[in-house]
Each structure stands twice: as structure tokens, then as C-alpha cells.
N, C-alpha and C positions, 0 to 999 in steps of 0.2 A: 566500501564496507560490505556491500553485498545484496543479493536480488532477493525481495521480500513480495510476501505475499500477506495484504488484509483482507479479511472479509468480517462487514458489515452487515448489520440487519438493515432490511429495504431495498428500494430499488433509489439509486442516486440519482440526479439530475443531469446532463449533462452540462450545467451551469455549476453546478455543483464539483462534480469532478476533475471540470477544467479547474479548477481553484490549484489542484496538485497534477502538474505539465511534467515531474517525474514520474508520475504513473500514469497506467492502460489501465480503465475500466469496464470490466467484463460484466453486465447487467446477469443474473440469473435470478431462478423463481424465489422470489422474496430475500434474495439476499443481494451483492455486489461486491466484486474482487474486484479489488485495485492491486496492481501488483509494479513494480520496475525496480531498479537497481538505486539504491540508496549511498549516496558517498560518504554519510557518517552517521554516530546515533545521536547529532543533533539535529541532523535529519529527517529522523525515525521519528523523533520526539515532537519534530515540530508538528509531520502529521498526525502523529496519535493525538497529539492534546488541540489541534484544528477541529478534525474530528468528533472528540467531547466537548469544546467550547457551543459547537452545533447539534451537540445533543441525540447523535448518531450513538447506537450502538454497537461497538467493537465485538464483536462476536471471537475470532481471531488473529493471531497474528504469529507467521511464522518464516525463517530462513529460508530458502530455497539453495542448496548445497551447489556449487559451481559443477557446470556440466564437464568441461576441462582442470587438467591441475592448471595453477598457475605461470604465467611466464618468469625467467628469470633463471641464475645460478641457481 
């Protein structure tokens, strides 16, 4: 589906953000980006709503546009 970018209020755990192993999390001042490539939006969904079940604040969330076009005809 494509390479997403969330940022949260806080700083996560690393116990915490091993929970989601398709994402890299980038600690900065009061906030945390998680960002990696999602292969669908029940993918998407699973994290955002992990996320709110733990009561994290989603600050945002956005597409990161493919650095190459795609392969293919």
C-alpha cells in the first residue's frame, strides 16, 4: 500500500514500539515517529486503533509518496 509516516504525542518505549516490527521508531522531543511501509489499510488500521486502545495520542498521520515510479508495464 505504501510508506507511512505516524507521529504521536510522547516519547514510546522501546517495549512499546517493538509491539509494531513494521515500523522504525524515531524518539524526538516529546513526540515519536513511527514510520515503514504498510502492505494494506487493514494494516494501517490495525495500528491506529493499537495505538488508541493504549491511549496514545495520534498527533498525525500521513503518506510518504514513492521515491521511484513504480515497476512494471
Amino acid at each position: 500500500m505504501g510508506h507511512y509516516v505516524i507521529r504521536v504525542k510522547g516519547t514510546l518505549s522501546r517495549d512499546l514500539t517493538d509491539v509494531f516490527p513494521s515500523m522504525a521508531a524515531d524518539p524526538e522531543p516529546a513526540q515519536t515517529v513511527l514510520h515503514g511501509y504498510l502492505a494494506d489499510q487493514a494494516a494501517l488500521a490495525g495500528i491506529l486503533n493499537h495505538l488508541d486502545m493504549l491511549g496514545v495520542d495520534i498527533l498525525e498521520v500521513m503518506q510518504v509518496p514513492p521515491t521511484r515510479p513504480p515497476e512494471g508495464p
